[in-house]
C-alpha positions in Angstrom: -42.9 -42.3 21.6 -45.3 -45.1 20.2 -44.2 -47.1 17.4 -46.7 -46.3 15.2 -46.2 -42.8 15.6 -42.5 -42.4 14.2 -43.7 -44.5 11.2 -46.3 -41.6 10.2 -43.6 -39.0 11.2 -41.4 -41.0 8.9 -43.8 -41.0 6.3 -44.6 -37.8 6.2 -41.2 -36.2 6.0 -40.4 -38.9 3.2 -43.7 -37.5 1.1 -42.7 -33.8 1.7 -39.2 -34.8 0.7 -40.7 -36.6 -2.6 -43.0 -33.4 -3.1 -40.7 -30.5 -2.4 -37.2 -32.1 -3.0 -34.6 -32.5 -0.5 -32.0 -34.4 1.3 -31.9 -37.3 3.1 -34.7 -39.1 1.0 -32.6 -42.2 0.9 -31.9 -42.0 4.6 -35.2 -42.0 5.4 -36.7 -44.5 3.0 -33.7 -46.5 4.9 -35.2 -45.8 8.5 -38.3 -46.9 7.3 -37.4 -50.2 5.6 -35.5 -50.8 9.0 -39.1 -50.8 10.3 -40.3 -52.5 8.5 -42.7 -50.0 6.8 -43.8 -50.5 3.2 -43.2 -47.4 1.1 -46.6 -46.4 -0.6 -46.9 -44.2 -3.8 -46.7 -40.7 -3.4 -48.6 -38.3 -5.6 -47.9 -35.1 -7.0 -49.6 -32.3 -4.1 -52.5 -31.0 -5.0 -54.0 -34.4 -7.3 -57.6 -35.3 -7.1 -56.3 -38.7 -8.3 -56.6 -41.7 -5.7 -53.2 -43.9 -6.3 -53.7 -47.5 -6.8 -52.7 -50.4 -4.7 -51.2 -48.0 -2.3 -50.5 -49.0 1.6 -52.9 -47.0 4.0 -51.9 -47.2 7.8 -49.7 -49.0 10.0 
C-alpha cells in the first residue's frame, strides 16, 4: 500500500470518528502525527461552510 494512501485512510477514519464519535481518536491522530500528517479542521457533516487555513492533500 502507497504511502499516500494510508494517510487518506487515516484521515478519513479520524473525520468519521470527529463526526460520529468513537474510540480510538487519539490513537489515530497518534498514527498520523507519526507520519507526519498535519491534522486539518474538520467540520460538522453536512456544512456548506469552507474551513479556513485548512491542509488539503498529501
Amino acid at each position: 500500500m502507497q504511502d499516500k494512501t494510508i494517510d487518506n485512510a487515516l484521515l478519513a477514519l479520524r473525520k468519521d470518528m470527529i463526526r460520529n464519535g468513537g474510540d480510538g481518536l487519539t490513537h489515530v491522530e497518534a498514527l498520523l502525527t507519526m507520519r507526519g500528517v498535519g491534522l486539518p479542521a474538520v467540520l460538522p457533516s453536512g456544512s456548506t461552510q469552507q474551513a479556513k487555513g485548512v491542509w488539503h492533500g498529501c
